[in-house]
N, C-alpha and C positions, 0 to 999 in steps of 0.2 A: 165493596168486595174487592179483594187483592189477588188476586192471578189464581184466581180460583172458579168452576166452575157450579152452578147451582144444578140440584137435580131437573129434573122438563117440567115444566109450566111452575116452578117455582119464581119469587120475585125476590129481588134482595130487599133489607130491611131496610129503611133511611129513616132517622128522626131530624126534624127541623127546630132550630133555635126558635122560642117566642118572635112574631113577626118577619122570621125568615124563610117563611114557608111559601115557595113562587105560587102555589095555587090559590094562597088567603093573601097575599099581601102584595101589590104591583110595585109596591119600593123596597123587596126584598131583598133587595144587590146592595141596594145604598143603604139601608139599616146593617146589614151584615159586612159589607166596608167599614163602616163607622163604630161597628163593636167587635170586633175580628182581627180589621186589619184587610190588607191589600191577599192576604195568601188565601191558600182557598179554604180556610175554616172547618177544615177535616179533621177528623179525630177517630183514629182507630182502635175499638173497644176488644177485648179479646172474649171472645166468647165462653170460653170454658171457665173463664175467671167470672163472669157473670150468671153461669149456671150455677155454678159452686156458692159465690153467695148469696143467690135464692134458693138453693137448694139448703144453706144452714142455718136458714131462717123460717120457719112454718107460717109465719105470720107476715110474710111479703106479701104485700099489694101493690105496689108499683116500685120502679126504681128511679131516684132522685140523681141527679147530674146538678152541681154547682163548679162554678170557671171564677178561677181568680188570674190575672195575671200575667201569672206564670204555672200555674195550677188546674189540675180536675179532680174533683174529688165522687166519686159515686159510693153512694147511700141506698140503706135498703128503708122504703117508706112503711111502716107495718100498720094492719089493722087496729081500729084503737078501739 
């Protein structure tokens, strides 16, 4: 979250990269060094653009994140 406050007893959202998640993985620094880079591996998603395309899909089941690069590309994963 970016200089913004949540309503009370709310929590902010965080997704973790595969094996980057400090609670499953105790070499989650150096796996996310090694596929990241030295920064801190942040990515700021806009929310309203993430509503909107779940909202123009009826058939959203989860949403896909793929990282090239220089690149992010987010997908809508639909029921099949």
């Amino acid at each position: 979250m970016l200089e913004c406050k949540l309503p009370d007893g709310e929590k902010p959202f965080v997704a973790y990269a595969l094996e980057c998640d400090p609670r499953t993985n105790d070499d989650w620094f150096e796996v996310k060094r090694k596929t990241f880079g030295g920064d801190d591996g942040v990515e700021f998603i806009d929310a309203a653009q993430l509503e909107a395309m779940i909202a123009a899909n009826p058939n959203a089941r989860h949403l896909g994140i793929t990282f090239d690069a220089d690149s992010m590309e987010l997908f809508i994963i639909e029921w099949s």
